[in-house]
N, CA and C of each residue as an Amber inpcrd file, in Angstrom:
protein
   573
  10.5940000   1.7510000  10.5640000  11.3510000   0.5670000  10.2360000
  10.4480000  -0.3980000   9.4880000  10.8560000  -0.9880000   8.5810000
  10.1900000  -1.6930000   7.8180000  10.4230000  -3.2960000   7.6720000
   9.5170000  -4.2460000   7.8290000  10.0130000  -5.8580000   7.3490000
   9.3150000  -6.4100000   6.2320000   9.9770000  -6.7940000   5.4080000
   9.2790000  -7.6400000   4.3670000   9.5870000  -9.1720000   4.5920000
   8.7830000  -9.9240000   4.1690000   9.0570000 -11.4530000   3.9120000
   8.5380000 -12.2110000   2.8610000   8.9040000 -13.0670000   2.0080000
   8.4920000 -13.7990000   1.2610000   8.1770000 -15.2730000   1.5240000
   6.9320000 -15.3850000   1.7430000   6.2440000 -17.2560000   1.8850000
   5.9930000 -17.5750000   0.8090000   6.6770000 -18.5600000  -0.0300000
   6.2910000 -19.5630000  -0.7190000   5.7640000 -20.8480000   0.0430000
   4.5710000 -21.3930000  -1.4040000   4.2510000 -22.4220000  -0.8330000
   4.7120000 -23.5950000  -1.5610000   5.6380000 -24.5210000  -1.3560000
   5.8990000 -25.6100000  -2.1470000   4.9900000 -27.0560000  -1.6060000
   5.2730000 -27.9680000  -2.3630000   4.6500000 -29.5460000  -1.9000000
   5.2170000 -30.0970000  -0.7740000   5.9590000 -29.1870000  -0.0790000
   6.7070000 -29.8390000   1.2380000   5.9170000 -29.1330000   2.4720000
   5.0270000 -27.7130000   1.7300000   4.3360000 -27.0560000   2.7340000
   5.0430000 -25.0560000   2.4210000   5.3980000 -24.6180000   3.4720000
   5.6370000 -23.4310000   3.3400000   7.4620000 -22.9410000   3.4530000
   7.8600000 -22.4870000   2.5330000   9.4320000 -21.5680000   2.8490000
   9.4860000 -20.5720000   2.9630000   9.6070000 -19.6600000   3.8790000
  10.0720000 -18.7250000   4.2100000  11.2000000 -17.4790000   3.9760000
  11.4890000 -16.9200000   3.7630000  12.6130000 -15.9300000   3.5780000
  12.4640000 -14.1920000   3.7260000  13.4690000 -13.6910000   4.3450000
  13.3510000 -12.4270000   4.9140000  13.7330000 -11.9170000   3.3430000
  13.7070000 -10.5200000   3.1260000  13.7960000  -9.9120000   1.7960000
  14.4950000  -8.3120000   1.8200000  15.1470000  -8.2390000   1.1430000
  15.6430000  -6.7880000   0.8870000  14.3070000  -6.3890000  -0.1970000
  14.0510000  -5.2220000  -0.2930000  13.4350000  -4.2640000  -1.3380000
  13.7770000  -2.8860000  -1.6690000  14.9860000  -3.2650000  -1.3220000
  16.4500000  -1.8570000  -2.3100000  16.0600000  -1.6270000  -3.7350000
  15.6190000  -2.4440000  -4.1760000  16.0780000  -2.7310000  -5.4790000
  14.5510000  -2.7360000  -6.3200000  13.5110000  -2.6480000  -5.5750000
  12.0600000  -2.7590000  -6.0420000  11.4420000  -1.6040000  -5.8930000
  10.9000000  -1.3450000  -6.8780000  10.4270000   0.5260000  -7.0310000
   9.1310000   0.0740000  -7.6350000   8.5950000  -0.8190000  -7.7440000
   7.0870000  -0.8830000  -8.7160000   6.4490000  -1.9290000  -8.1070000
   5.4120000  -1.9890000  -8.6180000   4.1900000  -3.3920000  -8.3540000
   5.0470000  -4.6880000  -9.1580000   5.0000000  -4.0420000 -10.1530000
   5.8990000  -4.8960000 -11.4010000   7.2620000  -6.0980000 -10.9130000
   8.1080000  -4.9410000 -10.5360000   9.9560000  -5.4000000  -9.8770000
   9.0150000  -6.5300000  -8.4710000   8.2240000  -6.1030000  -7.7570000
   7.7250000  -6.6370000  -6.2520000   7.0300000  -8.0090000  -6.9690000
   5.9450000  -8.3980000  -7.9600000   5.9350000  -9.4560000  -8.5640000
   6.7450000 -10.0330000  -9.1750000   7.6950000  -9.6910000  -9.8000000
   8.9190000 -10.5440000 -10.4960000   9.6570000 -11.0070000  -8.9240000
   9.9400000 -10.0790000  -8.2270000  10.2980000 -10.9830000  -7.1040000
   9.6880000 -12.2560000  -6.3800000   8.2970000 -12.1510000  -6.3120000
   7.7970000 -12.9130000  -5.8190000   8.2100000 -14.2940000  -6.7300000
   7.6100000 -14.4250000  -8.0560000   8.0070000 -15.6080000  -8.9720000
   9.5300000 -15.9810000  -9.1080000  10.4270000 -15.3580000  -8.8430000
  11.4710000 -15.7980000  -8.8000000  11.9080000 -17.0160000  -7.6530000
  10.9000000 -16.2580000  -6.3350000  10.8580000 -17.2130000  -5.1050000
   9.6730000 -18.6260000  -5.1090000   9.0480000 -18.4850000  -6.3310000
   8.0560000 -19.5030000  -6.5840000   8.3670000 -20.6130000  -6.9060000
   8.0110000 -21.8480000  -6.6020000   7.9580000 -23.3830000  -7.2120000
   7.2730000 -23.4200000  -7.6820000   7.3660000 -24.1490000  -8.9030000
   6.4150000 -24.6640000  -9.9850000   5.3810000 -23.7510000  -9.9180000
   5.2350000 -22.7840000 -10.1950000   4.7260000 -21.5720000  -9.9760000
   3.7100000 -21.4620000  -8.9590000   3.9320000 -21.6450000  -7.8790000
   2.7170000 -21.9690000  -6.7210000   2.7040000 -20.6420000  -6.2530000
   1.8090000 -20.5870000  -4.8090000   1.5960000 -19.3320000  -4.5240000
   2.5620000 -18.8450000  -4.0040000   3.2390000 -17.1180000  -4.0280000
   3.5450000 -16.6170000  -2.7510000   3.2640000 -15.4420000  -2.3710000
   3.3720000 -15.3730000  -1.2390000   3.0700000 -14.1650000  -0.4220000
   4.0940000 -13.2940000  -0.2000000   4.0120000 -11.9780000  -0.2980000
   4.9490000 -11.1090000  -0.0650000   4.1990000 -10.1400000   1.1490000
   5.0280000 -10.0230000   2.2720000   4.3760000  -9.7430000   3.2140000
   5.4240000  -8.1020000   3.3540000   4.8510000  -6.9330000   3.9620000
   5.5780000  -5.9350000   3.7300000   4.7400000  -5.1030000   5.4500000
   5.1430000  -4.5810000   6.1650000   5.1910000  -4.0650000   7.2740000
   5.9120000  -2.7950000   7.5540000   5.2720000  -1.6260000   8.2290000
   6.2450000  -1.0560000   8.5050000   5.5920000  -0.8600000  10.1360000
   6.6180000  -0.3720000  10.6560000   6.0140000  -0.7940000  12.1080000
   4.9240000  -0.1260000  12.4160000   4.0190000  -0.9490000  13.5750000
   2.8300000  -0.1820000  14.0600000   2.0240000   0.6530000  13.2220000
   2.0970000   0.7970000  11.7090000   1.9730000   1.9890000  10.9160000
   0.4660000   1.2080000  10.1050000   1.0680000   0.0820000   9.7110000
   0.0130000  -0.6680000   8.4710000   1.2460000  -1.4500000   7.7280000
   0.8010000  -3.0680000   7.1920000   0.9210000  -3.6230000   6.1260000
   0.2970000  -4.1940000   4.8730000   1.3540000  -4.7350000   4.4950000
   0.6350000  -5.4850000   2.9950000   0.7430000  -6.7160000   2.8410000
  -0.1140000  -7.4850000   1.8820000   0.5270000  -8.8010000   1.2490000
  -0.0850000  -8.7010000  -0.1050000   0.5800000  -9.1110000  -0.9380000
   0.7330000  -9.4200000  -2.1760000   0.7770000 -10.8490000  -2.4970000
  -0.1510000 -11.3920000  -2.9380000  -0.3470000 -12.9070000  -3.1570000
  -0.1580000 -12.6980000  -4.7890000   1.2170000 -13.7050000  -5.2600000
   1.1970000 -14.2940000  -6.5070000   1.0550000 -15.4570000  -6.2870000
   0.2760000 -15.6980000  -7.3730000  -0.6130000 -17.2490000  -7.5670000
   0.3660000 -17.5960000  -9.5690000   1.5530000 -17.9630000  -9.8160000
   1.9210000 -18.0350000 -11.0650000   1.9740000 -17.0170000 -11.6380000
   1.4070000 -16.6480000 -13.3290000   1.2700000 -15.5540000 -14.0550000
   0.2860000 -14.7930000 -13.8390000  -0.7550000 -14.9400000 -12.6770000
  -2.0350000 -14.1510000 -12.4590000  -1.5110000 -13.3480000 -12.0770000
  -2.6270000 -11.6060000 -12.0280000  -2.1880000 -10.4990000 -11.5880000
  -1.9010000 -10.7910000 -10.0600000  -1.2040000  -9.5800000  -9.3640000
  -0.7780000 -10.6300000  -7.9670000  -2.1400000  -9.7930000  -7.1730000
  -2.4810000 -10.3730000  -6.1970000  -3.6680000  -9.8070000  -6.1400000
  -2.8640000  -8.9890000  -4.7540000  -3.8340000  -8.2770000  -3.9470000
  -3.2690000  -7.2690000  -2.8100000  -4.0850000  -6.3020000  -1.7350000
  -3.3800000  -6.4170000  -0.5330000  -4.1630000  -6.2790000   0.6350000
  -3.6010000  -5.3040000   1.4860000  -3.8630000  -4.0090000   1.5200000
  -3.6940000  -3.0180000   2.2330000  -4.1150000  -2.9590000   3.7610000
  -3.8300000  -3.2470000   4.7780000  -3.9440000  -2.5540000   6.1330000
  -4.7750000  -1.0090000   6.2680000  -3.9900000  -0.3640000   5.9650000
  -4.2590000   0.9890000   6.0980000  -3.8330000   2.0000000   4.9120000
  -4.7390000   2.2230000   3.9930000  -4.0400000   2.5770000   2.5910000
  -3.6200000   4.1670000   2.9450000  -4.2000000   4.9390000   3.6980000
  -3.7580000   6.1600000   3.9250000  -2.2150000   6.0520000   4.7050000
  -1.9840000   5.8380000   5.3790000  -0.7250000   5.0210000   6.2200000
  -0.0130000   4.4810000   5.0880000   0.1500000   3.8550000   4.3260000
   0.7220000   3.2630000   3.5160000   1.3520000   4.0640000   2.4010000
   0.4070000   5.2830000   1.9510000   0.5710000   6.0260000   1.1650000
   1.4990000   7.0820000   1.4640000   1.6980000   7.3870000   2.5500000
   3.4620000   8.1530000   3.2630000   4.4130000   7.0940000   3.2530000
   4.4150000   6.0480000   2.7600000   5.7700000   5.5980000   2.9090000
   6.3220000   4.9010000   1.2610000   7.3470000   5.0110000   1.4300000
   7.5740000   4.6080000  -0.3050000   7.1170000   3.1860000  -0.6530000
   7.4250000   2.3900000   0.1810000   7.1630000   0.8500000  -0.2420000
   5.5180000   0.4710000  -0.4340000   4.5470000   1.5450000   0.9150000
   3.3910000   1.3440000   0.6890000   2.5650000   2.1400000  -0.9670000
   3.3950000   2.8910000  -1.4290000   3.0500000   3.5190000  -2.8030000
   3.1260000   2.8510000  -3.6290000   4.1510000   1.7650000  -3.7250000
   4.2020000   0.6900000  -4.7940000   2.7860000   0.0790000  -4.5120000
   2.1500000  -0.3670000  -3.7940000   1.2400000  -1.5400000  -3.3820000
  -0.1950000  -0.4830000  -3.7820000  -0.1000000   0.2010000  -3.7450000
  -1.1160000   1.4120000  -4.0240000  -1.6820000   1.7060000  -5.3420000
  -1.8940000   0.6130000  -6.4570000  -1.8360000   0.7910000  -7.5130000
  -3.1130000   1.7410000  -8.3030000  -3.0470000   2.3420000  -9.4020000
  -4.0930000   3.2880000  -9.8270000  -5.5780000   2.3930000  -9.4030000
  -5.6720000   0.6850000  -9.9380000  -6.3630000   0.2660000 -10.3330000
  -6.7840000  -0.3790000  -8.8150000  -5.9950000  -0.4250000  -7.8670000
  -6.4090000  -0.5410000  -6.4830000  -7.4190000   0.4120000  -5.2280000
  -7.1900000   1.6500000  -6.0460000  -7.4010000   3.2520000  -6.0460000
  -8.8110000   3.4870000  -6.1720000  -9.0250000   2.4070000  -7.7450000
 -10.3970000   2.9930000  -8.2350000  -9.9630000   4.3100000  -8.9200000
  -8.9520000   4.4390000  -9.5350000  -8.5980000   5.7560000 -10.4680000
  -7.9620000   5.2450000 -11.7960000  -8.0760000   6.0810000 -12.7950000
  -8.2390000   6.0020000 -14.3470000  -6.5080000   5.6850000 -14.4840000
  -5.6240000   4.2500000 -15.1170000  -4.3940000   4.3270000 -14.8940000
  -4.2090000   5.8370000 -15.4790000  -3.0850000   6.4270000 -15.0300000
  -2.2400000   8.3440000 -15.2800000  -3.1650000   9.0640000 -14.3390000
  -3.7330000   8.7300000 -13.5080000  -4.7320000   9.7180000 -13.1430000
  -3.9590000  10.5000000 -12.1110000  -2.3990000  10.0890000 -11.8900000
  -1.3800000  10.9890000 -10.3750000  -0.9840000  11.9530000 -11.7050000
  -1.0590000  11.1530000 -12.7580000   0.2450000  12.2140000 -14.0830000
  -0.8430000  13.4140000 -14.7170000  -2.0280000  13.3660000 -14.3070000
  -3.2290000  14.3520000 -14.5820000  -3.6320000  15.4090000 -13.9030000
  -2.9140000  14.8180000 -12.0170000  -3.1580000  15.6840000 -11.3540000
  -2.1410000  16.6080000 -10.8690000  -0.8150000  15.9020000 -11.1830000
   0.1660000  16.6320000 -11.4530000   0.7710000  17.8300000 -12.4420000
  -0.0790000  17.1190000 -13.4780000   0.0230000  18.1840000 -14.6440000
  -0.7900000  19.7070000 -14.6140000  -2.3190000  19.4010000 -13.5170000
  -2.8760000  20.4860000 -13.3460000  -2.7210000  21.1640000 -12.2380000
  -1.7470000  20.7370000 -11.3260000  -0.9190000  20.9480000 -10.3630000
   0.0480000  22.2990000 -10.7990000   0.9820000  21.9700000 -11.8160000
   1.6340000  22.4850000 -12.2360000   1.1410000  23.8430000 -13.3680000
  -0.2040000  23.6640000 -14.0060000  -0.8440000  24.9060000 -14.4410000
  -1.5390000  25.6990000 -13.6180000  -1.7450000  25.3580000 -12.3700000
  -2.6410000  26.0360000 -11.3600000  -1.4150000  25.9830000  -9.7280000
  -0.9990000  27.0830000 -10.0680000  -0.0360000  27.1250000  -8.5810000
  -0.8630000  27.4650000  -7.4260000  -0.8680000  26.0080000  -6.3370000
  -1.9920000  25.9910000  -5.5190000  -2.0750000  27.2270000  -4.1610000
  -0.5670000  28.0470000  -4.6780000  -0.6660000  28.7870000  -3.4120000
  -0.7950000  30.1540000  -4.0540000  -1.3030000  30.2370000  -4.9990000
  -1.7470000  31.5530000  -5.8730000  -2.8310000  31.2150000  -6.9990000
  -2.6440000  32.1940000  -7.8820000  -3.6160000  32.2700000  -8.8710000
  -3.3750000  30.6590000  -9.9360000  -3.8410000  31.1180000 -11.1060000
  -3.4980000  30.1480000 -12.0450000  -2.3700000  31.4830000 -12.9830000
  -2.6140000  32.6710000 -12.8590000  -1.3670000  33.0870000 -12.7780000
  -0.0730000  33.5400000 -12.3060000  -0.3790000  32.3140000 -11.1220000
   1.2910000  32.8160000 -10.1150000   0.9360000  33.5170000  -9.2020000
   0.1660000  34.9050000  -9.2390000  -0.1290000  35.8680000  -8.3140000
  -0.5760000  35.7600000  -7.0410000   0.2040000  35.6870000  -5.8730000
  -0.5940000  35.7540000  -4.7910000  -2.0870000  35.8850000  -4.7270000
  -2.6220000  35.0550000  -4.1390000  -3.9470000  35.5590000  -3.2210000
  -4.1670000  36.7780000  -2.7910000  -5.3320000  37.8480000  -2.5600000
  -5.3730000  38.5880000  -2.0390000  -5.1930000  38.5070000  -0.4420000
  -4.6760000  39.0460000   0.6700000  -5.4710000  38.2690000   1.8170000
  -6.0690000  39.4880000   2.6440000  -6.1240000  39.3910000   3.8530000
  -7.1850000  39.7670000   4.9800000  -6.5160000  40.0930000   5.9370000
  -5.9860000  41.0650000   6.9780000  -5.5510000  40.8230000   7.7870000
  -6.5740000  39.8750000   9.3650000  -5.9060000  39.1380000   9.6900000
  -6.6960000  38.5560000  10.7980000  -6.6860000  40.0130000  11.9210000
  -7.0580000  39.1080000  13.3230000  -6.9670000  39.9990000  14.4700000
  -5.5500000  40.1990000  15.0200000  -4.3460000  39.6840000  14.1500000
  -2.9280000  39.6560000  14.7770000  -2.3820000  40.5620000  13.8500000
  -2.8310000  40.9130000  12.5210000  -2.5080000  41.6100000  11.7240000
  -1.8070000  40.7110000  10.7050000  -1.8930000  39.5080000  10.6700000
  -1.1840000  38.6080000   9.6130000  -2.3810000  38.6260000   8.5630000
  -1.5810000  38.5510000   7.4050000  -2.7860000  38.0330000   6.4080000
  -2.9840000  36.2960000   6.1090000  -4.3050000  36.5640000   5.7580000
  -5.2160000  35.5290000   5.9660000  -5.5570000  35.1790000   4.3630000
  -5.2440000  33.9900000   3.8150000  -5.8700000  33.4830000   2.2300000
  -7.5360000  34.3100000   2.5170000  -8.0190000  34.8690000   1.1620000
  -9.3520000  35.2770000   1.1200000 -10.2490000  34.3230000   1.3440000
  -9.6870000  33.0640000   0.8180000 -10.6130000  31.8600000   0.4350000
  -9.8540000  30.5040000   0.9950000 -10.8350000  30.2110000   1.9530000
 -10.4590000  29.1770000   2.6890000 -10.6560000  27.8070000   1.7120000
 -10.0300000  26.4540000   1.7470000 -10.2410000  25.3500000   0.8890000
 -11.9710000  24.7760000   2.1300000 -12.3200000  24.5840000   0.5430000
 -13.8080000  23.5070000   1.0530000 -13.0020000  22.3490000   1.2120000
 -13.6390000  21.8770000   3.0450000 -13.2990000  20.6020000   3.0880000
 -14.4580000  18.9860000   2.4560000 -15.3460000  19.7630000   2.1950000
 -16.4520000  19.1670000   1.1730000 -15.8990000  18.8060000  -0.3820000
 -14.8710000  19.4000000  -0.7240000 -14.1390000  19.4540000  -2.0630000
 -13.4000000  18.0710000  -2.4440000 -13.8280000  17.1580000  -3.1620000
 -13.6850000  15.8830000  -3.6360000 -12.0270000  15.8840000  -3.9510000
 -11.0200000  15.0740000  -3.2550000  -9.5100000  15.6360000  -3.7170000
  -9.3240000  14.3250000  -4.7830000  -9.2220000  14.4410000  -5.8650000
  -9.1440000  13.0300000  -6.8420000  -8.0180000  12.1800000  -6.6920000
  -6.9990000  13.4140000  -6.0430000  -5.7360000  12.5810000  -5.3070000
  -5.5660000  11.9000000  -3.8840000  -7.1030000  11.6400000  -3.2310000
  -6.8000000  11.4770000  -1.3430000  -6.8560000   9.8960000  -1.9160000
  -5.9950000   9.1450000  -0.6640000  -6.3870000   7.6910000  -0.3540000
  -7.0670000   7.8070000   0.7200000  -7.4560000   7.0650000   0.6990000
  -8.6000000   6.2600000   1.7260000  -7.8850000   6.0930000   3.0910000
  -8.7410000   6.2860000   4.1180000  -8.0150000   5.8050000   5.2650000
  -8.7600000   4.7520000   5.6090000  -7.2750000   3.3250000   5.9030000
  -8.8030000   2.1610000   6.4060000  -7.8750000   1.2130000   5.5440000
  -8.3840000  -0.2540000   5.8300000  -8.3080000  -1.3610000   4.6400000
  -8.6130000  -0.8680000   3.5420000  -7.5640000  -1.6600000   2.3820000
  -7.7790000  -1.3930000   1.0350000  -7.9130000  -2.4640000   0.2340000
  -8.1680000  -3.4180000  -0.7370000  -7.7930000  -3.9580000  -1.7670000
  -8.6680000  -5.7200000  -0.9370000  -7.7890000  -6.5310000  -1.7450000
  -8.7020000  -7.7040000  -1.5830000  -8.8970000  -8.1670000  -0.1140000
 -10.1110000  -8.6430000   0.0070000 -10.1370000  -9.2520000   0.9740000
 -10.2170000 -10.4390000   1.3880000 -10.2900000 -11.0940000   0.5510000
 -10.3620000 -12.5730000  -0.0590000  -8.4880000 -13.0230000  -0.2100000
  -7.8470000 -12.5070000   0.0910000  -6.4960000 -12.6790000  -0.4940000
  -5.9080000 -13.9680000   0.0400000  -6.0840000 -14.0230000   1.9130000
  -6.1540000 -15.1780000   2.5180000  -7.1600000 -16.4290000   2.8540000
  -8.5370000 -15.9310000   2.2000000  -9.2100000 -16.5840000   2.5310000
  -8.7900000 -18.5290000   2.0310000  -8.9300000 -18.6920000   1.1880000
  -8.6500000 -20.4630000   1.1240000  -7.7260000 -20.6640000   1.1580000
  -6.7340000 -20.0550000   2.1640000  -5.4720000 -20.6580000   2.9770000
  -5.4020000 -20.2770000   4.2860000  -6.3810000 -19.8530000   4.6830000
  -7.4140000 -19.9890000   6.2190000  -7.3750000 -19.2720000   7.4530000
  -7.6330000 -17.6250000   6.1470000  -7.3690000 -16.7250000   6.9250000
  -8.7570000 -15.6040000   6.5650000  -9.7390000 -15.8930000   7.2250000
 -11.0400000 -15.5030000   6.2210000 -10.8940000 -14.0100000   6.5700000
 -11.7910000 -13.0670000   5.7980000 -12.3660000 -12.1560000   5.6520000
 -12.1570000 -11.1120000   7.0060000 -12.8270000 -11.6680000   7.3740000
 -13.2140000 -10.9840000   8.5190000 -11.4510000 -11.0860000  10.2150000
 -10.8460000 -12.0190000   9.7820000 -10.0460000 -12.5890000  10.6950000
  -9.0530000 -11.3900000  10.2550000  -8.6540000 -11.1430000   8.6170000
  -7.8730000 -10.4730000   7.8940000  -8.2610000  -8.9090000   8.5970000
  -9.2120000  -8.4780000   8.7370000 -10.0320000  -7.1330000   8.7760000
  -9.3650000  -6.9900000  10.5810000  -9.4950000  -8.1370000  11.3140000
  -9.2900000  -7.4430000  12.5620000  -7.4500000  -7.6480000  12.8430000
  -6.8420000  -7.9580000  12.4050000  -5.3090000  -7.9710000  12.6030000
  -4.7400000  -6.3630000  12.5910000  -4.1360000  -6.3070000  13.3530000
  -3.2510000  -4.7570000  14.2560000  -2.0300000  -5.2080000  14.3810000
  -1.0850000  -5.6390000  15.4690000  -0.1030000  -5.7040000  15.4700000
   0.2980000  -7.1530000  15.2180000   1.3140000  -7.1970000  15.1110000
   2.1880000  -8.4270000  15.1540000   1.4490000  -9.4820000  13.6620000
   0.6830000  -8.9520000  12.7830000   0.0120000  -9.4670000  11.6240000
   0.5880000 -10.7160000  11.3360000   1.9140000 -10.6080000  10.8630000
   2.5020000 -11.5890000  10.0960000   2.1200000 -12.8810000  10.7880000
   2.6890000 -12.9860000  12.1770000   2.5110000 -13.8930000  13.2170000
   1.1230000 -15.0400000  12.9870000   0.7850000 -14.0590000  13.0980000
  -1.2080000 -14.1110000  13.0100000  -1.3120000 -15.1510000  11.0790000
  -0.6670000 -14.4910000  10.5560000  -0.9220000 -14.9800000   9.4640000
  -0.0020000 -16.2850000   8.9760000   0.6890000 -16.3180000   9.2090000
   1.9920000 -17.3900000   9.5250000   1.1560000 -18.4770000   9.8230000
   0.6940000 -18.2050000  11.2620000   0.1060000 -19.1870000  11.9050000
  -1.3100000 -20.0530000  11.1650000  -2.1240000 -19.0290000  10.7880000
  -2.9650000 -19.6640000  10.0890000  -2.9220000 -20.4910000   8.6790000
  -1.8970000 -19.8560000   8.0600000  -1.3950000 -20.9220000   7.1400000
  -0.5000000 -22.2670000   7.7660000   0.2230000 -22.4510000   8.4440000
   1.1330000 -23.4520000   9.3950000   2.2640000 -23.1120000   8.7000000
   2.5760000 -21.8610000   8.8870000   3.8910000 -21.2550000   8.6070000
   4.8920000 -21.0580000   9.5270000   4.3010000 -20.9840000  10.5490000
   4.6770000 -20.2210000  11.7260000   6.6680000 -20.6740000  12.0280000
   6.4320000 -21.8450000  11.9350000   7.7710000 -22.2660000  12.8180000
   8.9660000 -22.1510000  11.1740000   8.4320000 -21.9770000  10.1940000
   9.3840000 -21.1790000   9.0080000   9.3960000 -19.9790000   8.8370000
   8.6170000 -19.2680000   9.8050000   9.0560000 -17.7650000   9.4970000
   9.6670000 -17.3350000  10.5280000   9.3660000 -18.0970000  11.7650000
  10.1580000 -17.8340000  13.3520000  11.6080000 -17.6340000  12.8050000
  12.0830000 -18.8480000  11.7190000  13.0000000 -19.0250000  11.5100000
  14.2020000 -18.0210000  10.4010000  13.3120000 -17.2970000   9.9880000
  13.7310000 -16.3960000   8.9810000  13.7770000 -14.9280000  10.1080000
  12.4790000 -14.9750000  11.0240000  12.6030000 -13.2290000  11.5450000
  13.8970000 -12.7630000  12.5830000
């Protein structure tokens, strides 16, 4: 199950609002949302959760890139909403670098040769066959995410949620983060 929320910050302090993301398939669509919910282009936060699993926030600050904060990028990366937030350049990979590995994906069929052909195999001690060649788990996958925090860490910091405060949040995040901005009693109000 998943919650998103959007905190803007206006001159009155913080607004709140719960969010559909039916309709958001990119980094791109998820920042245009955010500015749509912006005053005078101030900051907001797009907060994204799925339960117990790992979240995100996405801080737009106006026309700046929106910057972004992974929980658990491996966790994130099984679920569709956490793939948007997952960007090449968040990655540390060359932008196309999924459309590179896909492409050699598709010339090299991973459960045979590079021409199609089965593997030879082995029978084990049950009499099943066995791949000849086991995968090195030493073998660099250009496609793994990371398991762990990802992306900025600075995202909350000068709205007073430092570094390190960000790094130890587990459950109930938003709460946690709400609070440290003095959000709290506008998002009570939205969840």
């Amino acid at each position: 199950m998943y919650f998103a929320a959007l905190l803007a910050r206006t001159e009155d302090g913080w607004e709140a609002s719960d969010t559909e993301l039916d309709d958001v398939e990119t980094l791109s669509d998820l920042t245009d949302l955010a500015r749509e919910a912006s005053v005078d282009e101030d900051t907001v936060l797009v907060y994204i959760e799925q339960e117990d699993a790992w979240f995100g926030v996405v801080r737009v600050d106006g026309e700046e890139d929106p910057r972004i904060y992974v929980s658990d990028a491996s966790a994130a990366a099984r679920s569709s909403y956490g793939e948007i937030l997952l960007t090449d350049e968040l990655l540390g990979r060359e932008p196309g670098a999924d459309d590179e590995i896909a492409a050699l994906e598709e010339l090299v069929d991973l459960e045979g040769t590079e021409d199609g052909e089965p593997e030879e195999s082995q029978p084990d001690a049950g009499g099943v066959g066995v791949a000849a060649t086991e995968p090195d788990p030493d073998d660099d996958d250009p496609g793994a995410v990371p398991a762990g925090p990802l992306g900025d860490l600075g995202v909350l910091a000068d709205l007073g949620l430092s570094e390190k405060d960000l790094l130890g949040l587990r459950t109930d995040a938003l709460a946690e983060i709400a609070d440290a901005l003095g959000a709290a009693e506008v998002l009570e109000a939205v969840r």
